[in-house]
C-alpha positions as CSV (number, residue, x, y, z in Angstrom):
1,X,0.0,0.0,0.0
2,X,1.2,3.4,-0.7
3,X,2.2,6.0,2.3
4,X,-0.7,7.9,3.1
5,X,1.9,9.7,5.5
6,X,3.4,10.9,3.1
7,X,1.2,13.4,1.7
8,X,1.0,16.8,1.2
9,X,-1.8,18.0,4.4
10,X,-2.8,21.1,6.0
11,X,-5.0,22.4,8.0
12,X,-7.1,26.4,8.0
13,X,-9.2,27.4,10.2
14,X,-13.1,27.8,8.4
15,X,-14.7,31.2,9.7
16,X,-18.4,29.5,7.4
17,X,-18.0,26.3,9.2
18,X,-17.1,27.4,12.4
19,X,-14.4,24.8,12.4
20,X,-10.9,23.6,11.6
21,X,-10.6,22.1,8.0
22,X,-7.9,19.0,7.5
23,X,-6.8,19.2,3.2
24,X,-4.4,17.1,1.8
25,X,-3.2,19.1,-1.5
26,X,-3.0,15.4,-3.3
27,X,-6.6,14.4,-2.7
28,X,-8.2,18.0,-3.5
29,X,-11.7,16.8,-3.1
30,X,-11.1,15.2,0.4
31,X,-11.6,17.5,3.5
32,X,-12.7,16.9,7.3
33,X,-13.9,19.1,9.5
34,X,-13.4,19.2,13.1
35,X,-13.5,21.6,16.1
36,X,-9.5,21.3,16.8
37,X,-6.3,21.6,14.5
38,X,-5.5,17.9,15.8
39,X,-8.9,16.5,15.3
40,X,-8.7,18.0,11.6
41,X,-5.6,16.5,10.7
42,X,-5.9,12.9,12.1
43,X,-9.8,12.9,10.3
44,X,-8.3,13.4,7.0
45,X,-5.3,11.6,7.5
46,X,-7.3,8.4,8.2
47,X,-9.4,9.6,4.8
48,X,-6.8,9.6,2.9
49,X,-5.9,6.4,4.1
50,X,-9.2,5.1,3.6
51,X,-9.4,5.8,0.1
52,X,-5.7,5.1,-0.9
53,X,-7.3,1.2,0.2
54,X,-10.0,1.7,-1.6
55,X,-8.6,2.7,-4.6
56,X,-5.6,0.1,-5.0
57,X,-8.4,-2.6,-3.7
58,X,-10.4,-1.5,-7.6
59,X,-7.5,-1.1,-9.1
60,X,-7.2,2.4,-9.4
61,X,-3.6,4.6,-9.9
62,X,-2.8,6.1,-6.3
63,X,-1.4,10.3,-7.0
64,X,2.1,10.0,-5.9
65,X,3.1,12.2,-3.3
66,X,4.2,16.0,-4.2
67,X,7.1,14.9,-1.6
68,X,8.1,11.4,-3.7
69,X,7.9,13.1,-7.1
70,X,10.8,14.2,-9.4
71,X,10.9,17.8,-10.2
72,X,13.4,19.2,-13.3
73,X,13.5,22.8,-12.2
74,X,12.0,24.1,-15.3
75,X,8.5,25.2,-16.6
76,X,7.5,27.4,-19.4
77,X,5.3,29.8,-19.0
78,X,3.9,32.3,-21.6
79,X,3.6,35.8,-20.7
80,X,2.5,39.0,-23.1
81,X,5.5,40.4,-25.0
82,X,5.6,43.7,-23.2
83,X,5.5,41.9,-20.2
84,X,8.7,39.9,-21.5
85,X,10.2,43.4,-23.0
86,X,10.1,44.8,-19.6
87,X,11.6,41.7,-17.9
88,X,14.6,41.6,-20.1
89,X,14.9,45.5,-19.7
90,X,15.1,44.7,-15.7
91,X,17.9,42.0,-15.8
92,X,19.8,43.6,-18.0
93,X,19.8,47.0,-16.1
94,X,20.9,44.5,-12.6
95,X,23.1,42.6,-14.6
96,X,21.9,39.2,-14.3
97,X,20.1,37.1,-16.6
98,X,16.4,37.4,-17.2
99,X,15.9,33.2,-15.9
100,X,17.6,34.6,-12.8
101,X,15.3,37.8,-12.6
102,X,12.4,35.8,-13.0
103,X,13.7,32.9,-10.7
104,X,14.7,35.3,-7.7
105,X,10.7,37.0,-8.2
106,X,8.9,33.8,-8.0
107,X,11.3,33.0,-4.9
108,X,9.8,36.2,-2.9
């Protein structure tokens, strides 16, 4: 069986329900509510366990982990051309290249 420990969960407080909301960022459409952070947590947690076992018993693919999965450190993304115009304008006025620019934006 795969890890259901391994996961991706949080958990926010819901002002609408009045309660604490366990979310596994995996599972999007999997939540439990409950009146403490704890409570919130372990409910989904044993969800997600629930339906991993439930899943591999029909013979469904299980989403790997966000934690077990291989990342290349590249994405494209398109953006407008003036958008790009500007961008380049900017690294070259710091000196650096526009991928670092870009890289050191998305990192703040």
């Amino acid at each position: 069986m795969s890890d259901f420990t391994h996961y991706t969960y949080r958990v926010i407080w819901s002002a609408e329900d009045g309660e604490f909301v366990g979310q596994v960022a995996e599972f999007p459409s999997l939540s439990w509510l409950a009146s403490t952070q704890a409570d919130a947590l372990q409910g989904v947690v044993n969800l997600v366990e629930d339906v991993i076992e439930e899943m591999e018993r029909a013979g469904e693919p299980v989403p790997e982990p966000f934690s077990e999965r291989r990342y290349s450190g590249e994405f494209k993304v398109r953006i407008p051309p003036e958008l790009h115009r500007s961008l380049a304008i900017q690294a070259a006025e710091e000196h650096v290249s526009l991928n670092r620019l870009v890289s050191a934006r998305l990192a703040s």
